[in-house]
Structures are given as structure tokens and as C-alpha cells.
N, C-alpha and C positions, 0 to 999 in steps of 0.2 A: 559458223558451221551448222549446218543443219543434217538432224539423223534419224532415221527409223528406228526405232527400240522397239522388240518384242520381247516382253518379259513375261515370262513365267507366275501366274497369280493363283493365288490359293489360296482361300478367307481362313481354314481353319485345318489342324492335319485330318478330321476325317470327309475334309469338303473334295469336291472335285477339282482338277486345277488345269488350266488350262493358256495357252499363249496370247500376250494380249499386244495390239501394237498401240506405239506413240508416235506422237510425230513432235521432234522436240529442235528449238533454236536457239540462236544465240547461245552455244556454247565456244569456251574460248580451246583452244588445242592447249592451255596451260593448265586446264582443270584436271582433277586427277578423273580416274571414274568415278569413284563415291561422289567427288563433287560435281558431276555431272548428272549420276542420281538426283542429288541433292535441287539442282536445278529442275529436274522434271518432278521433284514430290511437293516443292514450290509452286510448280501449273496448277498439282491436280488438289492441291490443297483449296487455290483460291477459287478453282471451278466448281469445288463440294463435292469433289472425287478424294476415295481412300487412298493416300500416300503407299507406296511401293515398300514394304517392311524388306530390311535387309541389316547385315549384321555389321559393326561398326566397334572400333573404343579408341587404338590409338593414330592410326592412320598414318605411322608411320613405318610399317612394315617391318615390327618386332613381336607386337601381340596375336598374332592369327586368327584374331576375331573375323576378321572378312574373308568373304570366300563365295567365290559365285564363277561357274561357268561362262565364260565369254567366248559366243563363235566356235561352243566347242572342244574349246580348251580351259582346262581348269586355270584360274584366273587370267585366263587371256594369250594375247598375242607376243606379249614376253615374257620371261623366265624371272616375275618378281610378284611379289604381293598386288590384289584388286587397288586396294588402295595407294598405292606407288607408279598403279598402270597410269597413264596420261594422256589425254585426249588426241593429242599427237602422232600418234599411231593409229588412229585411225582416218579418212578421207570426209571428205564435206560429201554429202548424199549417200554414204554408207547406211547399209542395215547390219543391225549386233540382237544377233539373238543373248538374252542374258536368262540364264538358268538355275536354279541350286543344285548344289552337291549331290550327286545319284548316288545312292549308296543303301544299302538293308539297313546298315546299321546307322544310317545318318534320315532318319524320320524328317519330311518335312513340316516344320512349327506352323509358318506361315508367309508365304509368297516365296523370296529367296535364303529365311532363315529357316536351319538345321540345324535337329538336335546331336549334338555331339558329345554329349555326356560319355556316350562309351569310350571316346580317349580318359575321362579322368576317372573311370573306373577301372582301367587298362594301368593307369601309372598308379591310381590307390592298391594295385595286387602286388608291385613290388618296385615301385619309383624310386625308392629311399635309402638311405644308409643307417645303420645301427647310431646312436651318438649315447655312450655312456652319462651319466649325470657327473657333475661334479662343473672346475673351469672349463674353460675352452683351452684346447691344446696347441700349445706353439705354431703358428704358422708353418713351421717347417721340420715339425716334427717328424711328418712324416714325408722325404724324400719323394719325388714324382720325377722318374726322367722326362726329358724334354718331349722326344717322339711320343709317348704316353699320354702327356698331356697338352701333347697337340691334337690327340687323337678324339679325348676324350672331349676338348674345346668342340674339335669341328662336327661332332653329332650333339654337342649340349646347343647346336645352333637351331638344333627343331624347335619351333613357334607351336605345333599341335593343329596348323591351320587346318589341316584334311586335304590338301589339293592330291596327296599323293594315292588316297584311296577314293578321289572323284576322277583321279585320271588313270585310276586300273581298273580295265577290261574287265574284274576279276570283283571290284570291290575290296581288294586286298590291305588290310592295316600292316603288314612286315615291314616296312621300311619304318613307317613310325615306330611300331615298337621295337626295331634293331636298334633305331635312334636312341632311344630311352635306354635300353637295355647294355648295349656298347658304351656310351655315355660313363654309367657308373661301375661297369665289371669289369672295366679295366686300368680303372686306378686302384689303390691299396684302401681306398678308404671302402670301398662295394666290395672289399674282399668278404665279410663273414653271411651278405645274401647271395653270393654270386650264381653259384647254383639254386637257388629257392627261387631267386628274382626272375631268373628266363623262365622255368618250368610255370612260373605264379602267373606272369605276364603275357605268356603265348597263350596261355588257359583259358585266362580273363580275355585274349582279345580272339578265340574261339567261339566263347561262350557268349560273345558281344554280337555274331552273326557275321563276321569280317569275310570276305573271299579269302580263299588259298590264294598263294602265291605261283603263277608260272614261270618269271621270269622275263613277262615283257619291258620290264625295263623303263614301262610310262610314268612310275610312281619316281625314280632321281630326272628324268627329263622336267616332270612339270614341278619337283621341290624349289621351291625359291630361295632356300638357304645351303640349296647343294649336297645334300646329307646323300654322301656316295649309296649306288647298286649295291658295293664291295659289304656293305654295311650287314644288308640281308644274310650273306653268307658267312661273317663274322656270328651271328645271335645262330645262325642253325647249326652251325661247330658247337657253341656255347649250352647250347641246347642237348646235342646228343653226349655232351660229356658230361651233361647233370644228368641226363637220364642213363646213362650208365653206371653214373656215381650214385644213381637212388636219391639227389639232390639232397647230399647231405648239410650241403653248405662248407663255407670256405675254399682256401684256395687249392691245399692238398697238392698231390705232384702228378 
């Protein structure tokens, strides 16, 4: 297969950056993208050209470390992790524009890596649960029904990759931090920050420079772990019942 690659290159975050093409071969439709990167950082290594910096660790689409615009859409042409993408989805003489993450609050490092530290200062304002000192409490101390703790499983499924605030219009982080936020206010164990944690959380990912939310709906399209729309509107219930309650914390009635 042979492909046009225009990638997105930037020496340093205050350099200029601009789109670069390749002309690259020999890849197999079996490679994922990364390894298809991997194959043209190979070219430009042996040419005494600077390798394509891009963001990588486990490449099996649970860590969110990768994250790159493909064609447009936040990691690509199906609804999975960069690194899960596969060369196979794309055509022999195809061009793929490849981009980083657009976003205020997502600084370009350097080529297709972004800094994203603002997610883990987003979940350092109120990601956590109280844990007294002493043993650890029975496993089943404390009772979780089953809906509860399906609910809580299917938003603990956010990775943090960013796809969902590179594919809002808006720049929007709500669905990530509903994900974080739904996650632990709705088990009994997030009962004593439940109200601290949304007020903490939305503050922190305000203060981060994140877009408002409108509602278009592109941040669950492009999630690759499915963390429902429904989610957003769960955290801003959540929200106006701590700012009513003065976020005094717990569950209260």
C-alpha cells in the first residue's frame, strides 16, 4: 500500500507549525496506525530527517495516551482508539491528513503531541473518595445494586484520551468530566464529596480554559469507550443540587 501523509509538524510549542507531506510504502493493511507511523519515522530516521513526535505507551486502546486527528475526525475513521485504528480502513493511493488535538486547553508540545495535563488537574480537584485510615473494609460492606454499579462501571470506562474535546466544535471537556464525576457520585462510596466533587471539578475544568458545552453531541460520537451524551446531563442535575445545597457535601435528601 502506498500513502500520502500530511502531517502536522511543529519543532517546539512556541515555533510555527505547519503541514508537511510524505510519501510513504510498503505498508501492510495489518499495521495499526501508530505502526504505520512507525514505519515512516524509520524513512526519516535513516534519511537524517527528525522522526514525527507523537504520543504512544500502551497500544492497546485502554491507556489514552494516543490521540491524533485523522481526516478530521478525532482518532479517525472508526469509533476506536489511534492506536486500534488499522491500516485497512484506508485505500492503496489514499491521502490522510494527520493532525493534533485542537483545543485552548490542549497546548501543542511538539508535532502531534499535547499537553493534557488539564485532565489530571480536572480529576486532582475532586476525582477521589474519602478512605478513613485503619483496615480495609469487607468487600461487601457496603451493598452497591446492580444498575448503580453498572452505571458507575460504564463511565469508569473514560481512558482521559481527549478525543471528546478535539471533536467539540466548542473545545468542550463535559463529557469527560461528567465521566469522572457520574463515575464516583453515584456509588455510596462518593457519598461524603458528592456535592464538593462536581462544584471542585467543573471549576477546575473552567479554570482549565475548556469550551462550554452546546449540546452537539460530537464529544459521545467520537468517545471510543461510549461514555453516553445522557452522562453530561446527569453532572449538570448534579451540579445544580450542590449549588443549591451550598455544596455542603454528602448525600442529604
Amino acid at each position: 500500500m502506498k500513502l500520502t501523509l500530511r502531517i502536522w509538524r511543529q519543532r517546539a510549542a512556541d515555533a510555527a507549525g505547519a503541514m508537511t507531506s510524505y510519501e510513504v510504502t510498503g505498508i501492510s493493511e495489518d499495521m495499526s496506525f501508530l505502526e504505520m507511523l512507525d514505519h515512516l519515522n524509520e524513512e526519516l530516521i535513516l534519511a537524517g530527517d527528525e522522526p514525527v513526535a507523537f504520543d504512544h505507551d500502551c497500544r492497546e486502546g485502554i491507556c489514552g495516551a494516543c490521540g491524533m486527528v485523522i481526516n478530521g475526525r478525532a482518532h479517525g475513521p472508526e469509533r476506536t482508539t489511534t492506536c486500534q485504528l488499522h491500516m485497512r480502513h484506508f485505500a492503496d493511493g489514499d491521502t490522510i491528513d494527520v493532525e493534533p488535538w485542537r483545543a485552548a486547553a490542549f497546548p501543542v508540545v511538539k508535532d502531534l503531541v499535547v499537553d493534557r495535563s488539564a485532565f489530571d488537574r480536572v480529576i486532582g480537584s475532586g476525582g477521589y473518595v474519602s478512605v478513613p485510615t485503619g483496615s480495609a473494609p469487607e468487600a461487601h460492606a457496603t451493598p452497591v445494586p446492580k444498575p448503580v454499579a453498572d452505571l458507575a462501571f460504564e463511565h469508569a470506562e473514560c481512558i482521559g484520551c481527549g478525543a471528546c474535546v478535539a471533536a467539540c466544535p466548542n473545545g468542550s471537556a463535559m463529557l469527560f468530566t461528567s465521566a469522572k464525576v457520574v463515575h464516583l457520585n453515584v456509588l455510596p462510596q462518593g457519598g461524603p464529596e458528592r456535592e464538593s466533587r462536581v462544584l471542585d471539578m467543573v471549576g477546575a475544568m473552567d479554570a482549565e480554559g475548556f469550551g462550554g458545552c452546546t449540546n452537539t453531541g460530537e464529544c459521545a460520537t467520537a468517545c471510543p469507550k461510549g461514555i453516553p451524551l445522557q452522562s453530561i446531563a446527569t453532572m449538570n442535575r448534579e451540579f445544580l443540587r450542590a449549588s443549591l445545597r451550598g455544596g455542603r457535601g454528602g448525600r442529604g435528601a
